[in-house]
Biopython code that builds the backbone (N, CA, C, O; Angstrom):
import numpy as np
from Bio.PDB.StructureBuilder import StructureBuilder

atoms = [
    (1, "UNK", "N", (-65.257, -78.772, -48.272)),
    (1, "UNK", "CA", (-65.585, -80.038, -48.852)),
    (1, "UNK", "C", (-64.346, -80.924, -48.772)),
    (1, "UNK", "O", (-63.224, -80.497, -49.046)),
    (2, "UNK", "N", (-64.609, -82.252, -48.363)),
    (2, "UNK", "CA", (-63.405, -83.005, -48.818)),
    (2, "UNK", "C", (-64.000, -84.344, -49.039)),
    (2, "UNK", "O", (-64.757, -85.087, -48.415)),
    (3, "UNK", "N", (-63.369, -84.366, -50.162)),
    (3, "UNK", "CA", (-63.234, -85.798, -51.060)),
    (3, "UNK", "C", (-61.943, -86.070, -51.449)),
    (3, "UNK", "O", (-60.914, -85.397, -51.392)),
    (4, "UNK", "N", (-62.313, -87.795, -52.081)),
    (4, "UNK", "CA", (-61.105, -87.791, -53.183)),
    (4, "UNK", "C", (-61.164, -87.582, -54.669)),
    (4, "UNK", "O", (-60.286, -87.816, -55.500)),
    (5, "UNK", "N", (-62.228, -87.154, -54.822)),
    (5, "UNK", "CA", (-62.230, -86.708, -56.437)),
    (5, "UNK", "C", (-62.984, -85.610, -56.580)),
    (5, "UNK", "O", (-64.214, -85.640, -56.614)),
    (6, "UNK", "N", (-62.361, -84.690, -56.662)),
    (6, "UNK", "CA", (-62.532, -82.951, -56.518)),
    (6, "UNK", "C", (-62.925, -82.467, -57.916)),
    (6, "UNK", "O", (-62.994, -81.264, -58.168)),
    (7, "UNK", "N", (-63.126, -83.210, -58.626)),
    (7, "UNK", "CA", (-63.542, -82.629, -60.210)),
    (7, "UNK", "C", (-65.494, -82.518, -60.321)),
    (7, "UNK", "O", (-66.138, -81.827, -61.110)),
    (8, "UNK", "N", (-66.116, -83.618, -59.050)),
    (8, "UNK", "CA", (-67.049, -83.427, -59.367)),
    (8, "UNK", "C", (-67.453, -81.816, -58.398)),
    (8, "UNK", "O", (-68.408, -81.046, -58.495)),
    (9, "UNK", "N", (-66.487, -81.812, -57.687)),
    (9, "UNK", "CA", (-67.219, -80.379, -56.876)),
    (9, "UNK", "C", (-66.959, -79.264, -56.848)),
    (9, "UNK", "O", (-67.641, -78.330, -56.426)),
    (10, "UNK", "N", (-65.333, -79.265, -57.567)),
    (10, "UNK", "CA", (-64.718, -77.898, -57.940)),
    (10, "UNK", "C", (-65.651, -76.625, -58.370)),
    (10, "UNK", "O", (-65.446, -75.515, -57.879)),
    (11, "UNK", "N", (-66.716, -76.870, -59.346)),
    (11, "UNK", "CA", (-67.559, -75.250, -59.241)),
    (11, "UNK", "C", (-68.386, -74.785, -58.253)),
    (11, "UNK", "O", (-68.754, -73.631, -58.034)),
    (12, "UNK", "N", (-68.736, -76.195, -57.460)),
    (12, "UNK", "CA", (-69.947, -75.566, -56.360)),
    (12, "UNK", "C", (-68.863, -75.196, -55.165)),
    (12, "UNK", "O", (-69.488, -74.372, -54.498)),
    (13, "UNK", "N", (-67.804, -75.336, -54.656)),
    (13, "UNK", "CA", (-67.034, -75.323, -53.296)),
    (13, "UNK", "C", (-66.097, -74.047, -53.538)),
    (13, "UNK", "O", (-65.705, -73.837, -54.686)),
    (14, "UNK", "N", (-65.755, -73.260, -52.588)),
    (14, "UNK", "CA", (-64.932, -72.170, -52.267)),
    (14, "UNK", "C", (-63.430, -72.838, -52.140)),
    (14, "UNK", "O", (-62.432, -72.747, -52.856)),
    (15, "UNK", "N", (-63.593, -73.258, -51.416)),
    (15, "UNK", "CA", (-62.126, -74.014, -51.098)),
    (15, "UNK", "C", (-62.523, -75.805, -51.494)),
    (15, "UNK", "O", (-63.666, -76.207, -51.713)),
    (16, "UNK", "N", (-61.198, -76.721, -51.509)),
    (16, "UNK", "CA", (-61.345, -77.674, -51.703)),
    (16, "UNK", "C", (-60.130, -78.839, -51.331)),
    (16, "UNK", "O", (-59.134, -79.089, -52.011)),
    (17, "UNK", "N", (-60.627, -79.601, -49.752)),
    (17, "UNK", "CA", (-59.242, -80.141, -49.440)),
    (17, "UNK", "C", (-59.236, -81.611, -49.488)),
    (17, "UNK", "O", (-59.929, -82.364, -48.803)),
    (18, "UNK", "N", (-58.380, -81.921, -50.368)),
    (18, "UNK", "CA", (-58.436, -83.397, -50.753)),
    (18, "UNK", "C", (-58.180, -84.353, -49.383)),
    (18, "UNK", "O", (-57.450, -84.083, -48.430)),
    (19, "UNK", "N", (-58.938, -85.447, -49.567)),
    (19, "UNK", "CA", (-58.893, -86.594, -48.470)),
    (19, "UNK", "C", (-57.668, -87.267, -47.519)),
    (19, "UNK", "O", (-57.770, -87.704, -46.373)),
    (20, "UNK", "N", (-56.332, -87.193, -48.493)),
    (20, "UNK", "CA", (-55.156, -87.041, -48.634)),
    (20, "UNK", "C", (-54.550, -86.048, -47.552)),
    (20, "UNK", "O", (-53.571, -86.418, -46.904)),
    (21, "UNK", "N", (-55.064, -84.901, -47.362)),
    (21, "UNK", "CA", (-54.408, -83.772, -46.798)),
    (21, "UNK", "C", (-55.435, -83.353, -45.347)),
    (21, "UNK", "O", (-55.342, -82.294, -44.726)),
    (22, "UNK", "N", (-56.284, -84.355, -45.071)),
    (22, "UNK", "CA", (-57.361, -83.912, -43.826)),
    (22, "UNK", "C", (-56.400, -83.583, -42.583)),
    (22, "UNK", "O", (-56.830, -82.893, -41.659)),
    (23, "UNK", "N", (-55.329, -83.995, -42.578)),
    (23, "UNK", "CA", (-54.326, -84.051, -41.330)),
    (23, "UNK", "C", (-53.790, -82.487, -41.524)),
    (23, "UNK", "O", (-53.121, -81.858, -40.705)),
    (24, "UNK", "N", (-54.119, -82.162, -42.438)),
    (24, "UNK", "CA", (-53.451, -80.365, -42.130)),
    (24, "UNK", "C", (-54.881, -79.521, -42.269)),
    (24, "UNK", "O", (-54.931, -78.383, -42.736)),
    (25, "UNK", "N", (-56.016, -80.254, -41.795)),
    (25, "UNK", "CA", (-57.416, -79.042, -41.810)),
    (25, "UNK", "C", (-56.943, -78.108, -40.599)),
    (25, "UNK", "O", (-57.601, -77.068, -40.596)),
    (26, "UNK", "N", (-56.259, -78.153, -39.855)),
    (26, "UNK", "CA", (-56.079, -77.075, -38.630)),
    (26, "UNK", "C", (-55.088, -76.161, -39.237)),
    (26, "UNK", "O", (-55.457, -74.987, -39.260)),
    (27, "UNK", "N", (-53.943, -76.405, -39.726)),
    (27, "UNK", "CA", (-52.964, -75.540, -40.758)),
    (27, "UNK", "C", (-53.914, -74.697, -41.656)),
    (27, "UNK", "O", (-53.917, -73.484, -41.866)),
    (28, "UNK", "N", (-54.825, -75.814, -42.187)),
    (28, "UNK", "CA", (-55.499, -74.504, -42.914)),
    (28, "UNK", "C", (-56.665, -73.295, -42.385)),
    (28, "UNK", "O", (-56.775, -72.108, -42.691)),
    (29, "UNK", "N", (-57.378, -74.082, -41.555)),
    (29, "UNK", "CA", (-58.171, -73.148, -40.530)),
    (29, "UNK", "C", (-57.074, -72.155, -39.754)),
    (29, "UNK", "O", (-57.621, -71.251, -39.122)),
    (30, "UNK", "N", (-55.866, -72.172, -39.708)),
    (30, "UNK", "CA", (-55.080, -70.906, -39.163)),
    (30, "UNK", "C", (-54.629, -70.079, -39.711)),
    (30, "UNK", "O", (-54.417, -68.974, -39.212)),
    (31, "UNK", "N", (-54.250, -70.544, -41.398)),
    (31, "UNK", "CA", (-53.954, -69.879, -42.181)),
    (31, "UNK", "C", (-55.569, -68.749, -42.688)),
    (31, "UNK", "O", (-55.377, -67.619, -43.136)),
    (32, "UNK", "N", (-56.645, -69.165, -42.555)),
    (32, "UNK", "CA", (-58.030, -68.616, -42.874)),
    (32, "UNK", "C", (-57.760, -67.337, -41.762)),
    (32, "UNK", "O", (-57.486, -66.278, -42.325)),
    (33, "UNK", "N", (-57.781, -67.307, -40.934)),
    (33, "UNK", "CA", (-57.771, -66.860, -39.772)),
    (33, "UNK", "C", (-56.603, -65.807, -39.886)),
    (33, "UNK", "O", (-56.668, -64.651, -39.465)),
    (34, "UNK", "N", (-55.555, -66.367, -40.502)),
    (34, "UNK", "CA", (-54.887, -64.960, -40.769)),
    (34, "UNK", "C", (-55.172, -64.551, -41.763)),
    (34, "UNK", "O", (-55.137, -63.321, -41.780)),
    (35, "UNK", "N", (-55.436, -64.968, -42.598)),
    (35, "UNK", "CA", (-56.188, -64.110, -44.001)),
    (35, "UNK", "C", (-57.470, -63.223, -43.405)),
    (35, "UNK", "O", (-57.618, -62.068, -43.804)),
    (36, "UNK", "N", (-58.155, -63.658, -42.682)),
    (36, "UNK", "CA", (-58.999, -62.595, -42.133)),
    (36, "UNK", "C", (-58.684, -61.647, -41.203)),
    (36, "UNK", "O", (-59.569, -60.892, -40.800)),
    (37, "UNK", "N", (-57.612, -61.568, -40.816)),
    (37, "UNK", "CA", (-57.149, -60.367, -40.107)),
    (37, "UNK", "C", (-55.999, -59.796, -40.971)),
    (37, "UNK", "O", (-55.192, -59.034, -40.437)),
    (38, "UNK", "N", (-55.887, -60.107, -42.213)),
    (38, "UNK", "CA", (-54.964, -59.253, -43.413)),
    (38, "UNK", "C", (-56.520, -58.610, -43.907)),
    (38, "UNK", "O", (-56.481, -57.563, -44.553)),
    (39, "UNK", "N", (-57.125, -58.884, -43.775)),
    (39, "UNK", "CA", (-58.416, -58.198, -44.420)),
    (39, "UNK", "C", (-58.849, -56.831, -43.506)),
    (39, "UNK", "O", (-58.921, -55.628, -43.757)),
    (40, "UNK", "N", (-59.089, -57.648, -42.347)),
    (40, "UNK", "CA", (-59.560, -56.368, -41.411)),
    (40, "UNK", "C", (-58.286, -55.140, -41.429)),
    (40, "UNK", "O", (-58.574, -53.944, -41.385)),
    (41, "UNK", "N", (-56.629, -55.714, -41.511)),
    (41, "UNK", "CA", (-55.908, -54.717, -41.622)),
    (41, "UNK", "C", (-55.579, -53.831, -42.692)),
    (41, "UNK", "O", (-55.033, -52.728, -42.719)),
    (42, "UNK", "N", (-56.172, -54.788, -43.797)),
    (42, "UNK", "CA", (-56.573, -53.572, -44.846)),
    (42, "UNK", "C", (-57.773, -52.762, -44.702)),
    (42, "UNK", "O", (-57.756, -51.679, -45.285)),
    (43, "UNK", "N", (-58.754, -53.058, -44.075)),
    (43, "UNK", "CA", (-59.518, -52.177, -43.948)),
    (43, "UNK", "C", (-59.577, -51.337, -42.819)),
    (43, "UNK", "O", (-60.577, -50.621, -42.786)),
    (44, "UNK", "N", (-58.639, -51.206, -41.713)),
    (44, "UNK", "CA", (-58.200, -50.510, -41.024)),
    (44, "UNK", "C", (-56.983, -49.512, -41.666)),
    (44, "UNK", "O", (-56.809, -48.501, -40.986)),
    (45, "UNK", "N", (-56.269, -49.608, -42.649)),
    (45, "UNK", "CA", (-55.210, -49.386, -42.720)),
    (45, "UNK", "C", (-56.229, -47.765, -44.071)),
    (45, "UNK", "O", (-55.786, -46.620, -44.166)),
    (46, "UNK", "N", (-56.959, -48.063, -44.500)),
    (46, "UNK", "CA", (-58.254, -47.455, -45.434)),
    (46, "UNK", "C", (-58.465, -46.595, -44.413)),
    (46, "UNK", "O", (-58.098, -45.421, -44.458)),
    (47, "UNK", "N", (-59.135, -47.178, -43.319)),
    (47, "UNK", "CA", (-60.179, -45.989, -42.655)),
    (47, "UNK", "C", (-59.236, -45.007, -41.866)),
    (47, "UNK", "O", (-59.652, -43.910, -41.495)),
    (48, "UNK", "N", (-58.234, -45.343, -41.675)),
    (48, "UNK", "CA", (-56.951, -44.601, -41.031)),
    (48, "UNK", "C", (-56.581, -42.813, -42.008)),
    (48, "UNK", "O", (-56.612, -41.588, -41.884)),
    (49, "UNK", "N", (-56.161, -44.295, -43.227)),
    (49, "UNK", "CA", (-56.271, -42.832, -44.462)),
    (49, "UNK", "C", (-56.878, -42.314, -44.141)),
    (49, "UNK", "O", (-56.526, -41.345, -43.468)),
    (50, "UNK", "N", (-58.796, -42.677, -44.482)),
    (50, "UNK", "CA", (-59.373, -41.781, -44.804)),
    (50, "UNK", "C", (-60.084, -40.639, -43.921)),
    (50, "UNK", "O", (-60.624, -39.588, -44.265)),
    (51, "UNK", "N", (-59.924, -41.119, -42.891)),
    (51, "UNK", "CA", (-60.068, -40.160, -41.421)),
    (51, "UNK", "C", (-59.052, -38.924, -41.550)),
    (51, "UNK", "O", (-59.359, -37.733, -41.498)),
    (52, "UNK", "N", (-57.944, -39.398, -41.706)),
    (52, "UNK", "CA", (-57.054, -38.614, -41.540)),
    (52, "UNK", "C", (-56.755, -37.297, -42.655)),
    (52, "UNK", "O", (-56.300, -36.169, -42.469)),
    (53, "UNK", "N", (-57.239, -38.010, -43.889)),
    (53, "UNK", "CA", (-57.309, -37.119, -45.318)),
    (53, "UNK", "C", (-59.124, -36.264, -44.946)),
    (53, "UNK", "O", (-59.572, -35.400, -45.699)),
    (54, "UNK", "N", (-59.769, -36.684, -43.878)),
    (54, "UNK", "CA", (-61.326, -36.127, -43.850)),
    (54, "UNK", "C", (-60.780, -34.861, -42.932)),
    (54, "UNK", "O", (-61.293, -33.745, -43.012)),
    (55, "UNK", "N", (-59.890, -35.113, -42.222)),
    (55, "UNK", "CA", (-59.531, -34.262, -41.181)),
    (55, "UNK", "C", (-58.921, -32.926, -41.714)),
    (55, "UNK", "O", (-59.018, -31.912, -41.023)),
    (56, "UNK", "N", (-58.350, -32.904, -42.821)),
    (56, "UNK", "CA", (-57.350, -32.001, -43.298)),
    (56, "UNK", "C", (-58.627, -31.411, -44.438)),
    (56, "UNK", "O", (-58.812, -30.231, -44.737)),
    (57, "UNK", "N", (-59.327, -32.491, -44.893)),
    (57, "UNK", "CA", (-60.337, -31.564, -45.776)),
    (57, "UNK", "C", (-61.614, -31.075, -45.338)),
    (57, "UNK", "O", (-62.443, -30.758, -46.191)),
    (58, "UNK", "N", (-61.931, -30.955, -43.869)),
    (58, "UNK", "CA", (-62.533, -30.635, -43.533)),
    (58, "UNK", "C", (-62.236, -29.095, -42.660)),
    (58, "UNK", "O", (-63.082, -28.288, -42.273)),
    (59, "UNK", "N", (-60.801, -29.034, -42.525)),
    (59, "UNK", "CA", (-60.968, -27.755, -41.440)),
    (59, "UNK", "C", (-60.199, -26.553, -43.274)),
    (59, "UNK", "O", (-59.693, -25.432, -43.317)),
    (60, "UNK", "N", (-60.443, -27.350, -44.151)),
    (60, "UNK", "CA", (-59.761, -26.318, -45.558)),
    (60, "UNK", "C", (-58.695, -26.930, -45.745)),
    (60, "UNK", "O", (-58.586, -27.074, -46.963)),
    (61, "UNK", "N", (-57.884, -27.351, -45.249)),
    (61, "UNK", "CA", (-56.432, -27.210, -45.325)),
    (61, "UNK", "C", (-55.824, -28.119, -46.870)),
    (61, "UNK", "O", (-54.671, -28.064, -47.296)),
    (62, "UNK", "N", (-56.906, -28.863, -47.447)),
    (62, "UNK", "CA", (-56.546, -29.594, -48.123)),
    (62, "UNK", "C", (-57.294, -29.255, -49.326)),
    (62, "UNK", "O", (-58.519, -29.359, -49.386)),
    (63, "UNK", "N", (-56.563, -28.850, -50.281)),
    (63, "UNK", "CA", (-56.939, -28.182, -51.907)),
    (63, "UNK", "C", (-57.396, -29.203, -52.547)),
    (63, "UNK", "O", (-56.947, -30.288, -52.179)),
    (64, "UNK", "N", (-58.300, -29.203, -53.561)),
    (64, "UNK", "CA", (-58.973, -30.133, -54.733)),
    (64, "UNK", "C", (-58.276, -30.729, -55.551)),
    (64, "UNK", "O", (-58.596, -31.744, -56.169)),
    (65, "UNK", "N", (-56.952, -29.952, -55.633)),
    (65, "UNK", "CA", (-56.374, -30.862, -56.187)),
    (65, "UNK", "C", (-55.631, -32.187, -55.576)),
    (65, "UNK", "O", (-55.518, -33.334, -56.008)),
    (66, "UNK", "N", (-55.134, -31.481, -54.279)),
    (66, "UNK", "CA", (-54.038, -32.532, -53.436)),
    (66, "UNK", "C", (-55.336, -34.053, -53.186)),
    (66, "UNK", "O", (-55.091, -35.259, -53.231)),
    (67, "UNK", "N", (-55.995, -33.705, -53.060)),
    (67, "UNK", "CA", (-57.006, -34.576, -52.752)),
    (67, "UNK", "C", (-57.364, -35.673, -54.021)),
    (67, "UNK", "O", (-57.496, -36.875, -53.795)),
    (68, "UNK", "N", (-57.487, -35.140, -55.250)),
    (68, "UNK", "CA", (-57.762, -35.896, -56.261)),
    (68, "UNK", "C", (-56.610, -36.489, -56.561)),
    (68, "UNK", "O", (-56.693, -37.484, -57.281)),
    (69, "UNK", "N", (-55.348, -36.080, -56.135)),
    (69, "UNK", "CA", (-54.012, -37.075, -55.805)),
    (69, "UNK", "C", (-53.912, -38.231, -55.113)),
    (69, "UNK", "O", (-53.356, -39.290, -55.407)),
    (70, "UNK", "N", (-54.446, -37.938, -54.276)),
    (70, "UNK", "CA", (-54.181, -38.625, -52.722)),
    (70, "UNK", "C", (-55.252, -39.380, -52.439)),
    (70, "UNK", "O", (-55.355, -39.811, -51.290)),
    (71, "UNK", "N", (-56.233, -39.684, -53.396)),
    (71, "UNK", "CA", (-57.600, -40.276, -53.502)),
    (71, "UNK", "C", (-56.516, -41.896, -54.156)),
    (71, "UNK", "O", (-55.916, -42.594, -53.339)),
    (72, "UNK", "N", (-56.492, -42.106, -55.204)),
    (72, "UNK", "CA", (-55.935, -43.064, -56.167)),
    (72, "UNK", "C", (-54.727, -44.007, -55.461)),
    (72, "UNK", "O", (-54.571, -45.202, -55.709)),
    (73, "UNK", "N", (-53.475, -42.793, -54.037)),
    (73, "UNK", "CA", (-52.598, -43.176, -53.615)),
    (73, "UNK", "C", (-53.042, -44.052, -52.186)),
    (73, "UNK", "O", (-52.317, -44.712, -51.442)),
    (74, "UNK", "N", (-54.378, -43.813, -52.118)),
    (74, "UNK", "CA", (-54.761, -44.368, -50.627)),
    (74, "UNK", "C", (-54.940, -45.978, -51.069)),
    (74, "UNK", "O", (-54.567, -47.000, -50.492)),
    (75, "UNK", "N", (-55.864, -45.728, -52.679)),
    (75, "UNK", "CA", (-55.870, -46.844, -53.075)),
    (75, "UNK", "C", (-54.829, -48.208, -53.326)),
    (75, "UNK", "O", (-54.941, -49.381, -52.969)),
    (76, "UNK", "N", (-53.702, -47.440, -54.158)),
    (76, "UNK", "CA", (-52.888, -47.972, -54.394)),
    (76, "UNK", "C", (-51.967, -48.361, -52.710)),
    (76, "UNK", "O", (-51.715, -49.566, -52.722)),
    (77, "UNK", "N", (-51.575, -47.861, -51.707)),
    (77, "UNK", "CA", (-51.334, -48.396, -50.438)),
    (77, "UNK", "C", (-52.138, -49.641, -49.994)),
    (77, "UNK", "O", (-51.639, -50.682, -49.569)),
    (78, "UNK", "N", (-53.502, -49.374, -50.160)),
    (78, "UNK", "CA", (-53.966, -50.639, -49.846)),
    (78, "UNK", "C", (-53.897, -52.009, -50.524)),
    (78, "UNK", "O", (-53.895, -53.171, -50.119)),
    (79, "UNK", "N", (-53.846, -51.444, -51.650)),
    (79, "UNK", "CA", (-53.510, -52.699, -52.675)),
    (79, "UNK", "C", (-51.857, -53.077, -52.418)),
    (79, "UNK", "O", (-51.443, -54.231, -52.308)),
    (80, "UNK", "N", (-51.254, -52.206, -52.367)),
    (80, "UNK", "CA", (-49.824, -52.496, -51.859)),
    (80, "UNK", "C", (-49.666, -53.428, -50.645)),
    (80, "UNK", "O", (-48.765, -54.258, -50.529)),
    (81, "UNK", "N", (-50.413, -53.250, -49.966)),
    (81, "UNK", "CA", (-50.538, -53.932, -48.649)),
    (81, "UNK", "C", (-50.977, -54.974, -48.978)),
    (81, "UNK", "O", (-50.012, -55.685, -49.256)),
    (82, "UNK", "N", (-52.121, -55.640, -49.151)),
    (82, "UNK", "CA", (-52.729, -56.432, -49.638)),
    (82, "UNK", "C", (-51.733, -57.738, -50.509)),
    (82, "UNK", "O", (-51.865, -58.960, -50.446)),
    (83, "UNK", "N", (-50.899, -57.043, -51.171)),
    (83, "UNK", "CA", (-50.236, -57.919, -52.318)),
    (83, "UNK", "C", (-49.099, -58.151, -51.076)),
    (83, "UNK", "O", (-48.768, -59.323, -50.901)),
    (84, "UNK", "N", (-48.596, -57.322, -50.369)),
    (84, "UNK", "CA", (-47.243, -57.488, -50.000)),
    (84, "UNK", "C", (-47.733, -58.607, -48.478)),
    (84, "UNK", "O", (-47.011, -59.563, -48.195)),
    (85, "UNK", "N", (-48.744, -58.357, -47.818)),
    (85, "UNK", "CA", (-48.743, -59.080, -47.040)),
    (85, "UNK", "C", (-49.583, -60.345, -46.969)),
    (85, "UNK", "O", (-49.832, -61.003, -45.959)),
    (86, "UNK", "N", (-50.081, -60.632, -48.560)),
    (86, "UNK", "CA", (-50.690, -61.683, -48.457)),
    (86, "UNK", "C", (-49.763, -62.683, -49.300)),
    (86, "UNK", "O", (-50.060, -63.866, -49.467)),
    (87, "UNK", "N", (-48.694, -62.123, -49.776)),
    (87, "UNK", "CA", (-47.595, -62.972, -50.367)),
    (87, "UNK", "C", (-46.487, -63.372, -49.249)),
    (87, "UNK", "O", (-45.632, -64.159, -49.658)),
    (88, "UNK", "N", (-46.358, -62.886, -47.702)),
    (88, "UNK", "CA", (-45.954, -63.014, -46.907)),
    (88, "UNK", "C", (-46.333, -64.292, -46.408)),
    (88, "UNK", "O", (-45.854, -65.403, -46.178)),
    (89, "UNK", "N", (-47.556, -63.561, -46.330)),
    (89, "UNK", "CA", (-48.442, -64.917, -45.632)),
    (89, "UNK", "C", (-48.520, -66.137, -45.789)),
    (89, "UNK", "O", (-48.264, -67.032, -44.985)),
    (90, "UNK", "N", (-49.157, -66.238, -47.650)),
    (90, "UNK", "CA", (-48.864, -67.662, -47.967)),
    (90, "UNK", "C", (-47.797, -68.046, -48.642)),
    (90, "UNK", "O", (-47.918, -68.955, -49.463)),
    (91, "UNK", "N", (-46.431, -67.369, -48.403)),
    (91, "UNK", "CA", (-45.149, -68.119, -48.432)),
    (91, "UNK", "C", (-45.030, -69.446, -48.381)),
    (91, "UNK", "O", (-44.663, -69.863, -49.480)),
    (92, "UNK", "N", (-45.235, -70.647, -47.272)),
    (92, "UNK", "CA", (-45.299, -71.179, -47.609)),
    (92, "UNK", "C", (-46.412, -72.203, -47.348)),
    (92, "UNK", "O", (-46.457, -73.001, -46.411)),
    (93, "UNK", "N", (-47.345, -72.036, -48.387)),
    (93, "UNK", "CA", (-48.590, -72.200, -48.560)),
    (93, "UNK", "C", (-48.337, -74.316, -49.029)),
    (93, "UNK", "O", (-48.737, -75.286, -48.385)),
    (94, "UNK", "N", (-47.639, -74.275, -50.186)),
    (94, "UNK", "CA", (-47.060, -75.676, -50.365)),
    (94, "UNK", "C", (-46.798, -76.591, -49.573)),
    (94, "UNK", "O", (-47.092, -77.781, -49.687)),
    (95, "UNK", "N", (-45.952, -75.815, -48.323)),
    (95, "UNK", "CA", (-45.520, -76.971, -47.564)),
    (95, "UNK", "C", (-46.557, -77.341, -46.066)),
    (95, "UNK", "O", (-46.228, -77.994, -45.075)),
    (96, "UNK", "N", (-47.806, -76.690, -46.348)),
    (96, "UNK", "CA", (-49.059, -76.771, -45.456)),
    (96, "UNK", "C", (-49.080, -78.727, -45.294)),
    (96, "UNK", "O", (-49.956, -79.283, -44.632)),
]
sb = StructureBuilder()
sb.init_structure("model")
sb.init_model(0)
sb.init_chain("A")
sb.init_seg("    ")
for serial, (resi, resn, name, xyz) in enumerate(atoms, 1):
    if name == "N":
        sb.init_residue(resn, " ", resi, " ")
    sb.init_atom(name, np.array(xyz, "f"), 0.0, 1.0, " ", f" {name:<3s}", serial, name[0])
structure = sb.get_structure()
């Protein structure tokens, strides 16, 4: 959406770029674009784990417990990721 008075549309719109700032809609369509491939690399970075943790619990090798460990830590990596490379990303988000 873009207008110049964003108060009437702020609950219906996802994003919202003021009239003011139309000269950086391509800055922001690139920045989208890498946010969607921080997404897919978190969810690559998941299925990697979890292949790899299916692999070890599938031929035995991996005890009930190590697993109920390593369940929470896959999580927390991705969220690690997530925070660390989406604060990378929009560094500098301001000066768009």
């Amino acid at each position: 959406m873009v207008s110049e008075a964003s108060n009437n549309f702020t609950p219906a719109c996802d994003a919202i770029l003021g009239a003011n700032a139309f000269h950086r809609l391509l800055k922001y369509l690139t920045k989208l674009n890498q946010a969607r491939n921080l997404i897919k690399g978190a969810f690559m970075l998941a299925f990697i784990y979890n292949v790899i943790g299916l692999y070890f619990a599938v031929r035995g090798e991996l005890s009930p417990i190590v697993a109920a460990i390593l369940m929470p830590v896959s999580s927390i990596t991705v969220m690690i990721y997530g925070l660390l490379s989406s604060t990378w990303l929009f560094r500098d988000i301001d000066r768009l």
